[in-house]
Z-matrix of the N, CA and C atoms (Angstrom, degrees):
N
C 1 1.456
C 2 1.532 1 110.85
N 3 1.531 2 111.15 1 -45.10
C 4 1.552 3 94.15 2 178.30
C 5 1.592 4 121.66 3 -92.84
N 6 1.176 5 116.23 4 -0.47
C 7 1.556 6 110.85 5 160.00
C 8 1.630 7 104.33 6 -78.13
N 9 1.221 8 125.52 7 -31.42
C 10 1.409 9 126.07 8 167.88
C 11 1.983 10 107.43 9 -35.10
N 12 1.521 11 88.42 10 -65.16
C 13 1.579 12 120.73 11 -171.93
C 14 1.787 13 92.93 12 -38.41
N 15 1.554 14 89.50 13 -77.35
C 16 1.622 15 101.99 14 177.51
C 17 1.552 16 138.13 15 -27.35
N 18 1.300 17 101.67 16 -25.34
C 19 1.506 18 125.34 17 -144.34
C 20 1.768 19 89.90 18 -101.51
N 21 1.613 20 105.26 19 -38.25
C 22 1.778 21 111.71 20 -151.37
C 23 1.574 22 81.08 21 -91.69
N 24 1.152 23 132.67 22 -44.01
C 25 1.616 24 135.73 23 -174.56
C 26 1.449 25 101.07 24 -70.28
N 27 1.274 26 141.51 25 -13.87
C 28 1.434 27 110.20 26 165.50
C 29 1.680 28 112.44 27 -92.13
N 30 1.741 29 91.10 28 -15.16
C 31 1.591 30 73.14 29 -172.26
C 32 1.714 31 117.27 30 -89.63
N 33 1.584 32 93.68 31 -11.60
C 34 1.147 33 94.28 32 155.46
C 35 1.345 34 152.61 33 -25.40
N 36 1.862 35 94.76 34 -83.36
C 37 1.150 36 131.31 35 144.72
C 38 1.438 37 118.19 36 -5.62
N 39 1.446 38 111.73 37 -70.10
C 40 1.577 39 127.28 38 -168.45
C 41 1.240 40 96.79 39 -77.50
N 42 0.876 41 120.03 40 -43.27
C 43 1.802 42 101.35 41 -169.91
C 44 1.595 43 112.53 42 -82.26
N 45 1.586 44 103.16 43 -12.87
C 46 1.745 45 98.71 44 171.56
C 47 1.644 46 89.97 45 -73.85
N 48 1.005 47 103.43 46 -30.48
C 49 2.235 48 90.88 47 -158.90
C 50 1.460 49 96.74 48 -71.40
N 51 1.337 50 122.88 49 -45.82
C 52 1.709 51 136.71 50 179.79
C 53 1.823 52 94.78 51 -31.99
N 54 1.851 53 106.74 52 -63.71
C 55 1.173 54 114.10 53 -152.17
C 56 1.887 55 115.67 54 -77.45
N 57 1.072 56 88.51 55 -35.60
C 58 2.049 57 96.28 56 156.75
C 59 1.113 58 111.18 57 -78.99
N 60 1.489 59 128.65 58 -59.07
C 61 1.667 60 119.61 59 -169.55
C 62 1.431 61 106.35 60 -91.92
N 63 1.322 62 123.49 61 69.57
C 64 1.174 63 126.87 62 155.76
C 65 2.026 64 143.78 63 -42.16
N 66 1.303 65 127.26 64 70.98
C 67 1.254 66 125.24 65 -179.11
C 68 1.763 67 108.97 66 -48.52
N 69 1.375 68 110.58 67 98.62
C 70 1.359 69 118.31 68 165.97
C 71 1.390 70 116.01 69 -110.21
N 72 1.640 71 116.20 70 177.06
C 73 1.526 72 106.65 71 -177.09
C 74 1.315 73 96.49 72 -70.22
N 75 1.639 74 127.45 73 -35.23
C 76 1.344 75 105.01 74 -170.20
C 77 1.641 76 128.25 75 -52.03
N 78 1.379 77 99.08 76 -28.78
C 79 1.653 78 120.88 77 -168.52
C 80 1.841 79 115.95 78 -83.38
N 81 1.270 80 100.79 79 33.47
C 82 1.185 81 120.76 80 -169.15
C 83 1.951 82 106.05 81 -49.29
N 84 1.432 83 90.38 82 -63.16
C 85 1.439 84 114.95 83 170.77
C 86 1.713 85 116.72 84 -33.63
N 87 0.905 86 109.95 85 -57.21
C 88 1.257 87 144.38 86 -154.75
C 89 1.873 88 97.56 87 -88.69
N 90 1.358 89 125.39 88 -33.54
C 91 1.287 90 94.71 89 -135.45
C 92 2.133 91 99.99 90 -93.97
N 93 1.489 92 95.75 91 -2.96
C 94 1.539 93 93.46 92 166.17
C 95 1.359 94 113.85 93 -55.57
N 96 1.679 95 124.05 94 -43.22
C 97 1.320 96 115.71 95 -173.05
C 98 1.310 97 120.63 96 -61.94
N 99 1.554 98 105.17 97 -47.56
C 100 1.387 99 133.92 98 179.42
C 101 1.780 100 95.71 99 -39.77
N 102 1.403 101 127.00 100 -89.29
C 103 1.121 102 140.36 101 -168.85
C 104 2.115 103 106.16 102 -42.32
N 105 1.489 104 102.25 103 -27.66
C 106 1.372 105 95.42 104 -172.14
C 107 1.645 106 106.92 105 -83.28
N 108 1.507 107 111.38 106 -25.07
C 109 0.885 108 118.25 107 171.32
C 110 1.582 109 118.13 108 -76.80
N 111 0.680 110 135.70 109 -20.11
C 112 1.391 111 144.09 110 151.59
C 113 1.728 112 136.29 111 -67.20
N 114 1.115 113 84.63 112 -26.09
C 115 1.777 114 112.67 113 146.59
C 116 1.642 115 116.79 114 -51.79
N 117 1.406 116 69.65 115 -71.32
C 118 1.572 117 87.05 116 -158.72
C 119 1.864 118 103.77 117 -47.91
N 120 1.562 119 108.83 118 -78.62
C 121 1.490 120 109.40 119 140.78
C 122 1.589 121 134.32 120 12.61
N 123 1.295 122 104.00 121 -69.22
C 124 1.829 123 109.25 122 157.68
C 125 1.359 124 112.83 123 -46.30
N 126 1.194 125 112.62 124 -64.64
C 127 1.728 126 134.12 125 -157.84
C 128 1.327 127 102.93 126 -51.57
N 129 1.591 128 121.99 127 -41.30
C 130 1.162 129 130.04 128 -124.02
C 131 1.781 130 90.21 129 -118.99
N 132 1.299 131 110.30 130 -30.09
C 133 1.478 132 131.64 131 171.18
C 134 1.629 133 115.12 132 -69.97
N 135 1.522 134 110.51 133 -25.16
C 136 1.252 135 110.38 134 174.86
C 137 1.473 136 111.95 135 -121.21
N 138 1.520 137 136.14 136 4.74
C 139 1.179 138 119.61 137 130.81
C 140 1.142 139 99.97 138 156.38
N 141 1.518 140 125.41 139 -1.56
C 142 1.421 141 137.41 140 -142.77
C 143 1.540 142 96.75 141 -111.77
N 144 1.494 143 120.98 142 146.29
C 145 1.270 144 140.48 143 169.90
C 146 1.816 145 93.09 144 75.32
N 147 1.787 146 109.30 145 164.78
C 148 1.229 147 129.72 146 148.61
C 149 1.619 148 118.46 147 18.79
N 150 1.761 149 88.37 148 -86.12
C 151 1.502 150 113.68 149 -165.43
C 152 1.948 151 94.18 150 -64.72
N 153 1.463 152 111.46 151 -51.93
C 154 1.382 153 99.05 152 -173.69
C 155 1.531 154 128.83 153 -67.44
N 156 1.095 155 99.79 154 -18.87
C 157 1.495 156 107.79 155 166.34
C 158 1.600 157 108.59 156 -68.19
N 159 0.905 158 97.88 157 -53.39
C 160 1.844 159 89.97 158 -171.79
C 161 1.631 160 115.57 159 -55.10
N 162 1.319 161 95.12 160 -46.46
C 163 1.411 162 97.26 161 164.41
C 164 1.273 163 143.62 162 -49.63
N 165 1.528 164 97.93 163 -49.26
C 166 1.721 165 108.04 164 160.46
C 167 1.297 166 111.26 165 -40.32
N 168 1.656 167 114.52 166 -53.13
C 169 1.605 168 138.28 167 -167.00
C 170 1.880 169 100.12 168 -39.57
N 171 1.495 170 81.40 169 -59.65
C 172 1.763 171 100.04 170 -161.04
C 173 1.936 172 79.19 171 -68.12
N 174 0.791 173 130.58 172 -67.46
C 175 1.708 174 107.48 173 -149.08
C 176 1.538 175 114.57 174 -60.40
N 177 1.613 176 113.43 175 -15.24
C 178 1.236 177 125.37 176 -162.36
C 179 1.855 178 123.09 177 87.84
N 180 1.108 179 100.55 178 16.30
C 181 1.313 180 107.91 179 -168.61
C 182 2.161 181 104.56 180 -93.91
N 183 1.629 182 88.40 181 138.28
C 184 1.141 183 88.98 182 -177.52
C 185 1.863 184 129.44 183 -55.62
N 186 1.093 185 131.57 184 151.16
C 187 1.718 186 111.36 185 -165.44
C 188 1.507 187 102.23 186 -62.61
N 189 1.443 188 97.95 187 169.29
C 190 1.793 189 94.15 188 -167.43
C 191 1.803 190 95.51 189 -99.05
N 192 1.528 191 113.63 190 155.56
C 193 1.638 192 126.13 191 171.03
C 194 1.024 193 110.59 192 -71.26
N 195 1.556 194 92.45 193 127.52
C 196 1.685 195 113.79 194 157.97
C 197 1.704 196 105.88 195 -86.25
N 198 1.625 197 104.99 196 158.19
C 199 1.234 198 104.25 197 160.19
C 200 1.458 199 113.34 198 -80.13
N 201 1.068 200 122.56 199 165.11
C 202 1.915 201 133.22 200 178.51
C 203 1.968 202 76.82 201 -93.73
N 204 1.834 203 85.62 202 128.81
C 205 1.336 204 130.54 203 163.92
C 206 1.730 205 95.78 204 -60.82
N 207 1.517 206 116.17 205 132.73
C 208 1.451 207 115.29 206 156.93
C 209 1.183 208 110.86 207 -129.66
N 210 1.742 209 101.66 208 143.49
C 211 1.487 210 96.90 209 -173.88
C 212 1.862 211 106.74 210 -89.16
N 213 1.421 212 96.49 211 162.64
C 214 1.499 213 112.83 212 178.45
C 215 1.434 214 116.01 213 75.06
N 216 1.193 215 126.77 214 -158.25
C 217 1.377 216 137.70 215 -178.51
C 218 1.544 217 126.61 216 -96.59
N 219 1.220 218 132.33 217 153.94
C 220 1.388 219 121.15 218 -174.12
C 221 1.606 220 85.52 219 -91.11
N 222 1.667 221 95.67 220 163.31
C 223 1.421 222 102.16 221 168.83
C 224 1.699 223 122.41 222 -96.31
């Protein structure tokens, strides 16, 4: 039920930000912020950085997975 919960609130989320912060041609200027902010938004909706941690915090949700860093190159 609450990954259900989880699941309907990000997409929520994005499509309220989609539907106010609109990237048009006019918004040319504008639309790096727009998109970073919408980034950020994602990140932060699924558990990652600052804001997503707290959030997790506040819903009770366990912190979200990182992948393990590897060093060097794949072969």
């Amino acid at each position: 039920m609450l990954a259900a919960w989880k699941t309907l609130l990000h997409r929520l989320s994005l499509a309220l930000f989609d539907e106010l912060a609109p990237i048009t041609p006019d918004s040319f200027a504008t639309a790096p912020r727009i998109s970073s902010a919408r980034r950020r938004l994602h990140f932060s909706l699924i558990g990652f950085g600052k804001d997503g941690g707290a959030l997790f915090v506040l819903l009770g949700l366990p912190p979200a997975e990182t992948r393990a860093k590897t060093k060097g190159k794949a072969a």
